[in-house]
N, C-alpha and C positions, 0 to 999 in steps of 0.2 A: 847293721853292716851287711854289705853284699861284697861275697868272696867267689870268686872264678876259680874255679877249680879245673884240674888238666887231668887229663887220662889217655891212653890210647887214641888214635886219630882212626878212625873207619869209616871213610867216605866222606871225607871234607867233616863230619859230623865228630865233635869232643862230646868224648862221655864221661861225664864227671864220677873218681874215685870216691865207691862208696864209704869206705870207710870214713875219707877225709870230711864228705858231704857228715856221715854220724856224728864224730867227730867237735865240727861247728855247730851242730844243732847241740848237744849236749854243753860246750863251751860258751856256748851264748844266755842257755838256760844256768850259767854260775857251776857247773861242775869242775872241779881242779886240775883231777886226774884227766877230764877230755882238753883241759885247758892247757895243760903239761904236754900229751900230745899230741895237740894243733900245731901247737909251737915248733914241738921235734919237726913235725913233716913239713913244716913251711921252711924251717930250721936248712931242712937237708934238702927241699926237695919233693918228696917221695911223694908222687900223685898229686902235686899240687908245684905249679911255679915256685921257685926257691924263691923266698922275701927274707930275708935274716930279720930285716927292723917286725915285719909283721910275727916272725917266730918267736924272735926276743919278748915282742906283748904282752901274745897269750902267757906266753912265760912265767915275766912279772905277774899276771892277774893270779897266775896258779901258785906263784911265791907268795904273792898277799895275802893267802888264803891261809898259809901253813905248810905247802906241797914241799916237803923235805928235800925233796929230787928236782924239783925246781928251782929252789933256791941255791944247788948248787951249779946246776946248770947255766942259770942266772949269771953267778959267778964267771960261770968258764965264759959266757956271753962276754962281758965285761971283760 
């Protein structure tokens, strides 16, 4: 999966949010806790285009997993 990520604008040029870039590389490699917050930041926003559906996701994948705080978030998703 290839995900655009948004940051700052400096001269026509988008500099992709590093964290959000760590983030998906940890999320993609099965980690919960990055997968919990992908979700948040897609979730809200923050350095990254707001996608609810694609926040809600990561989400689920981090509830599948056991992620206590995803599942409840999950919930407030829902």
């Amino acid at each position: 999966m290839i995900f655009r990520l948004k940051g700052k604008k400096e001269d026509n040029n988008q500099k992709e949010d590093p964290a959000a870039a760590l983030y998906l590389q940890a999320a993609e490699n099965g980690d919960p806790e990055a997968q919990y917050n992908l979700g948040l930041i897609y979730l809200e926003g923050n350095g990254v285009k707001k996608n609810e559906k694609l926040g809600a996701g990561w989400i689920q994948k981090a509830a599948n997993q056991g992620h206590i705080e995803a599942k409840k978030k999950l919930a407030w998703c829902y």
